[in-house]
Backbone bond lengths (Angstrom), bond angles and torsions (degrees), N, CA, C in turn:
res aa  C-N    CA-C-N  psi(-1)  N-CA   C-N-CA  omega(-1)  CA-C   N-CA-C  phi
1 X - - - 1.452 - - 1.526 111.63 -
2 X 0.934 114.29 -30.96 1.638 141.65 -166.57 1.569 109.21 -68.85
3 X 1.613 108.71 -28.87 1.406 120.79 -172.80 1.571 141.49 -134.48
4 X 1.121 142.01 139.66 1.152 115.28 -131.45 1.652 107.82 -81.89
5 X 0.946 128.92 157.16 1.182 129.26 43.39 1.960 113.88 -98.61
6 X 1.236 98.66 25.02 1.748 96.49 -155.92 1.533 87.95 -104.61
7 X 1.474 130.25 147.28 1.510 139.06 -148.91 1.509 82.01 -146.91
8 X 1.329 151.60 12.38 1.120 138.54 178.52 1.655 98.05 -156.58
9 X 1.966 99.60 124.78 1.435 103.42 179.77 1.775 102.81 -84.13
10 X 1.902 80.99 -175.73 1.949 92.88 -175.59 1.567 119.01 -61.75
11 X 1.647 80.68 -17.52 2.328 95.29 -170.11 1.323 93.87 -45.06
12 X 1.989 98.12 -56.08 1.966 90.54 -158.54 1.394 122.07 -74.00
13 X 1.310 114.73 17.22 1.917 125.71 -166.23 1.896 82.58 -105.08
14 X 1.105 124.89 -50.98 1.350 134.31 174.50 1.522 127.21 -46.77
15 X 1.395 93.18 -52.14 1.417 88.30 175.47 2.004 119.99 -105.31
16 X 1.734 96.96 0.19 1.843 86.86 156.20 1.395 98.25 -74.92
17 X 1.458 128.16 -57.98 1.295 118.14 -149.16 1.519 119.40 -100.86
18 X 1.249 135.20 -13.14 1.456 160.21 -159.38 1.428 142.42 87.05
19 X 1.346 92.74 -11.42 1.588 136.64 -159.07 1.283 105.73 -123.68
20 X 1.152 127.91 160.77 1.696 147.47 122.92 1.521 95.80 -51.81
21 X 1.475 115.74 -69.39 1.337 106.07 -134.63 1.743 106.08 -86.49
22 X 1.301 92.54 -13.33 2.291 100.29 172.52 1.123 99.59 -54.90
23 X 1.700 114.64 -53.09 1.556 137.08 -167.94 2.062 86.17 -40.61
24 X 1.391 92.30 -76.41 1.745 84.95 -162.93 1.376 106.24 -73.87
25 X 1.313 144.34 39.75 1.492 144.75 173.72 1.589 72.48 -113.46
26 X 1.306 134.61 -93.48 1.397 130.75 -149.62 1.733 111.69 -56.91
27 X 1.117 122.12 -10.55 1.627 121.19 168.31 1.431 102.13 -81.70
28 X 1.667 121.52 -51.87 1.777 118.95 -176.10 1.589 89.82 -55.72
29 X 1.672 151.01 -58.84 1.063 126.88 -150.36 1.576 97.58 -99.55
30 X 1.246 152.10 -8.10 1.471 128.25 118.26 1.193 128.28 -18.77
31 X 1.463 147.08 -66.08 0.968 162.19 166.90 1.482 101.54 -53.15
32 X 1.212 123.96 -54.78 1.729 111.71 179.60 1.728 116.72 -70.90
33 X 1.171 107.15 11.36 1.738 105.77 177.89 1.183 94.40 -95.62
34 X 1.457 145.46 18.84 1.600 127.69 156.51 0.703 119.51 51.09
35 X 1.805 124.59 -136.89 1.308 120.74 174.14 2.013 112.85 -94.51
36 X 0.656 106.78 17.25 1.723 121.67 -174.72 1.813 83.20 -66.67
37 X 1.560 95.74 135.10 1.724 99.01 -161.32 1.378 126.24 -47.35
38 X 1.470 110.49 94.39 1.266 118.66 -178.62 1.791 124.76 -64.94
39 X 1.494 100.56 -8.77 1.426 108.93 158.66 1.602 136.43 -62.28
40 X 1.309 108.68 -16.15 1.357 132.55 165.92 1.388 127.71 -94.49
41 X 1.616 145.37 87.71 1.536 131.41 -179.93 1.713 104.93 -37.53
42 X 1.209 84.87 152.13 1.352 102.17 149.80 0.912 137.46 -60.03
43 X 1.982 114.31 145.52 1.264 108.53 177.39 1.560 119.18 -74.49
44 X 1.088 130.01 100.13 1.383 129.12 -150.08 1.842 98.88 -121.78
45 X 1.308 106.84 101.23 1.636 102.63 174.44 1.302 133.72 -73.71
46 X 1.113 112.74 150.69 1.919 104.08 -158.71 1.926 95.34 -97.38
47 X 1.543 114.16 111.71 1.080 126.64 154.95 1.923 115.87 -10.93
48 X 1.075 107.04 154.34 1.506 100.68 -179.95 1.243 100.64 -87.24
49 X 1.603 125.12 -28.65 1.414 119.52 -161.41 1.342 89.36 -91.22
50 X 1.330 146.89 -1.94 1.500 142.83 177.71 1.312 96.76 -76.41
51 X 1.690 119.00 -65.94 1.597 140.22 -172.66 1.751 119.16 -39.40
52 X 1.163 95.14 -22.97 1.431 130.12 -174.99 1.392 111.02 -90.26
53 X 1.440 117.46 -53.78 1.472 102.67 -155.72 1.865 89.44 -84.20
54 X 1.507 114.00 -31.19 1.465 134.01 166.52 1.395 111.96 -26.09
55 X 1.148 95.75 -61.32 1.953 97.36 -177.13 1.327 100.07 -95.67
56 X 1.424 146.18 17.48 1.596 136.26 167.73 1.347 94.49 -98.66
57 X 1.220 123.20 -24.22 1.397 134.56 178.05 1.637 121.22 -82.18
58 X 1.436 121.90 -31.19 0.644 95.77 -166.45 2.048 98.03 -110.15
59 X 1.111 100.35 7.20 1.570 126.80 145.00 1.275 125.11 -52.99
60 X 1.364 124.22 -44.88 1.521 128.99 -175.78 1.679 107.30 -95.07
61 X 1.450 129.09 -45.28 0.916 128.09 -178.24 1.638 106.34 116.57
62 X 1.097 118.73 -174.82 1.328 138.50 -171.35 1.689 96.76 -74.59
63 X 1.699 105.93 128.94 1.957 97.90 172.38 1.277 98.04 -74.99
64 X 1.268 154.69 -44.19 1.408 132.46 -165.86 1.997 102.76 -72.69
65 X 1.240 83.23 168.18 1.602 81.48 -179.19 1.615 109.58 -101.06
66 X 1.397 111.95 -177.33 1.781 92.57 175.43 1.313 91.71 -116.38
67 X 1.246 104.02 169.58 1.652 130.61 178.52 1.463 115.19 -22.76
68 X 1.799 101.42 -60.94 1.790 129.23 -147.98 1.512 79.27 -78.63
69 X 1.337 121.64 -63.76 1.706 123.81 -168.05 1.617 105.95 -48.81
70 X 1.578 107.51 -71.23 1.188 97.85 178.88 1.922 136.87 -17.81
71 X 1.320 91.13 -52.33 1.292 117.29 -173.45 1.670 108.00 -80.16
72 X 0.655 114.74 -34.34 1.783 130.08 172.69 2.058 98.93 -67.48
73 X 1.131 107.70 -46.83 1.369 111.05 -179.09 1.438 107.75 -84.03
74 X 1.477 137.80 -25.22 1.544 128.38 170.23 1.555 100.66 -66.39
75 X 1.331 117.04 -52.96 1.549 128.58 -156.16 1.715 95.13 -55.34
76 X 1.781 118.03 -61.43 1.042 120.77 174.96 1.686 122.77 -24.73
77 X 1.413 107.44 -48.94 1.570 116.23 -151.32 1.558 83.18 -114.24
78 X 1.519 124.61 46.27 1.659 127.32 176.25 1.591 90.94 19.10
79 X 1.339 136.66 101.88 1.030 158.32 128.26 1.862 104.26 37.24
80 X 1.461 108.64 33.46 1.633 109.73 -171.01 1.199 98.69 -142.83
81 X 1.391 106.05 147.54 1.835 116.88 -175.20 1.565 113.96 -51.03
82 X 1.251 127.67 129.35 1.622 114.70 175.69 1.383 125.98 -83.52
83 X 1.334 102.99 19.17 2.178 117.77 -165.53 1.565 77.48 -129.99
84 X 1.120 122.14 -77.35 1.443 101.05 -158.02 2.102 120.24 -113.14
85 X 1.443 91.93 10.36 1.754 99.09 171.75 1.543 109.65 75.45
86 X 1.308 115.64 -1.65 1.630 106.81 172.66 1.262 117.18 -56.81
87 X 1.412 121.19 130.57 1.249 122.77 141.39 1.315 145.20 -125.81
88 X 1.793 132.58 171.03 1.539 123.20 -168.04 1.640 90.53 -64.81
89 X 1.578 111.71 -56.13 1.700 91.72 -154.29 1.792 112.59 -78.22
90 X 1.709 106.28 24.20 1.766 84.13 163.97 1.834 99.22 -137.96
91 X 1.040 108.59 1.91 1.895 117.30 160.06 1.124 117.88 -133.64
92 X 1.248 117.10 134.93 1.511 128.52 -177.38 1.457 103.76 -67.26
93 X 1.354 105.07 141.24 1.724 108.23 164.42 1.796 118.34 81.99
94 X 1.076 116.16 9.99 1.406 138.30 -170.32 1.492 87.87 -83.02
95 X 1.590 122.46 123.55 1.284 103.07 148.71 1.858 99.69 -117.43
96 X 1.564 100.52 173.06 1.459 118.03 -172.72 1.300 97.43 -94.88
97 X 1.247 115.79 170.13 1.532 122.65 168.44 1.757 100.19 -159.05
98 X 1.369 114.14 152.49 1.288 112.92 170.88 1.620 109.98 -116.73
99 X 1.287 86.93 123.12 1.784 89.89 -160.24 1.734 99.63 -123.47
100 X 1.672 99.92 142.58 1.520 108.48 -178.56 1.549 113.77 -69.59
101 X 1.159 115.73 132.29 1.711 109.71 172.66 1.169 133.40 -70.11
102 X 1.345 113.07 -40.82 1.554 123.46 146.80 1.773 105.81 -93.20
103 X 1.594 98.99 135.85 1.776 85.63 -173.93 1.344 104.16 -80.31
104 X 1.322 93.47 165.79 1.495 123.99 -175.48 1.842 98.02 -74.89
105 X 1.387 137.85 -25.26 1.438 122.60 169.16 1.093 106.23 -103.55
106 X 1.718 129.91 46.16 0.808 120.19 162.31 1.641 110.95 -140.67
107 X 1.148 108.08 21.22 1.844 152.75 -159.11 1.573 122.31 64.40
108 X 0.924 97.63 24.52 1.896 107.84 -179.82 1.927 100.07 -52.70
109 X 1.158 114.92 149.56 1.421 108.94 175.50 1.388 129.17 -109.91
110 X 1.092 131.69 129.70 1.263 121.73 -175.40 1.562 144.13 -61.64
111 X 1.786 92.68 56.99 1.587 96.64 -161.35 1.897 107.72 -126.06
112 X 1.010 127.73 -174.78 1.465 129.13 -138.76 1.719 93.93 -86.97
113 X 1.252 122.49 -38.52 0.858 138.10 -150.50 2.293 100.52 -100.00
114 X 1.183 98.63 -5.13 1.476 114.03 163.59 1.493 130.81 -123.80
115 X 1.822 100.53 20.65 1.714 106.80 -169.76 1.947 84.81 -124.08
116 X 1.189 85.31 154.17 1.897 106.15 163.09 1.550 105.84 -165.03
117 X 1.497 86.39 168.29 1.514 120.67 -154.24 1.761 83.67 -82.46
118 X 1.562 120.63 142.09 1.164 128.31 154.54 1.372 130.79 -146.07
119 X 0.896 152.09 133.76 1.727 141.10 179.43 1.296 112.31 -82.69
120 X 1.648 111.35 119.92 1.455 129.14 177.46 1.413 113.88 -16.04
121 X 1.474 119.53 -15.91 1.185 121.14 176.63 2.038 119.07 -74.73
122 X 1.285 74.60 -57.65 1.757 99.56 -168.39 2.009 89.22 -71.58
123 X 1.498 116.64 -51.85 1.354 96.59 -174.49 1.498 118.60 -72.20
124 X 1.203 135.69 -18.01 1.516 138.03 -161.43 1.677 91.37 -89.14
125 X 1.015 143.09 -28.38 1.321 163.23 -152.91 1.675 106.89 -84.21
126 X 1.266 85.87 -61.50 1.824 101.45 -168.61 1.721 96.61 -67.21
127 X 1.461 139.05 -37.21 1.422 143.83 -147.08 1.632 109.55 37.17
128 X 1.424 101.63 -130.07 1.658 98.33 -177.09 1.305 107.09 -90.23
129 X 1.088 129.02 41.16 1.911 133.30 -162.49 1.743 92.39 -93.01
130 X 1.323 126.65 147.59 1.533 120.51 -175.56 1.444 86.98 -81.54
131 X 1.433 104.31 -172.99 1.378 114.31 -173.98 1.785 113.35 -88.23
């Protein structure tokens, strides 16, 4: 899975179906519908633990942030780390990062009021640890 020619890892076989091995039960009976109208998907039921992570997801929002937010959240926190006050325009080599306070894989949401300003230092440091 890991190598090419394959463009999709085992995670995403896991979390459509719950399994690895559902994953390849519902491809063998994909593949066994022949020519039986292949113009139509399958009736393919969505796992509970899919239905679930689906609406926790689509509850929290997108993990990357977007552009407008991003930028709305540097401007907020004057463009300087909020743990340790670094910034680009008074130390060289500082970069910013906008990092979730509660993480996002741990259902934190991706909204203005759950992002801050940190320097690659202080955020790469912390990983998914709460604050």
């Amino acid at each position: 899975m890991n190598e090419l020619p394959s463009m999709v890892g085992a995670k995403a076989y896991v979390r459509r179906w719950g399994t690895w091995r559902k994953g390849l039960t519902a491809f063998v009976e994909r593949v066994n519908l022949g020519d039986q109208e292949t113009d139509t998907p399958p009736n393919i039921v969505a796992s509970e633990q899919e239905q679930q992570v689906r609406s926790k997801e689509e509850r929290r929002g997108p993990r990357d942030v977007p552009l407008a937010l991003r930028y709305y959240v540097l401007k907020r926190d004057d463009f300087r780390c909020v743990v340790c006050g670094a910034s680009p325009a008074i130390t060289r080599g500082v970069m910013l990062h906008v990092d979730h306070i509660d993480p996002w894989s741990k259902g934190g949401a991706t909204v203005a009021d759950n992002l801050r300003t940190t320097c690659e230092a202080c955020n790469l440091g912390k990983g998914a640890s709460l604050p």
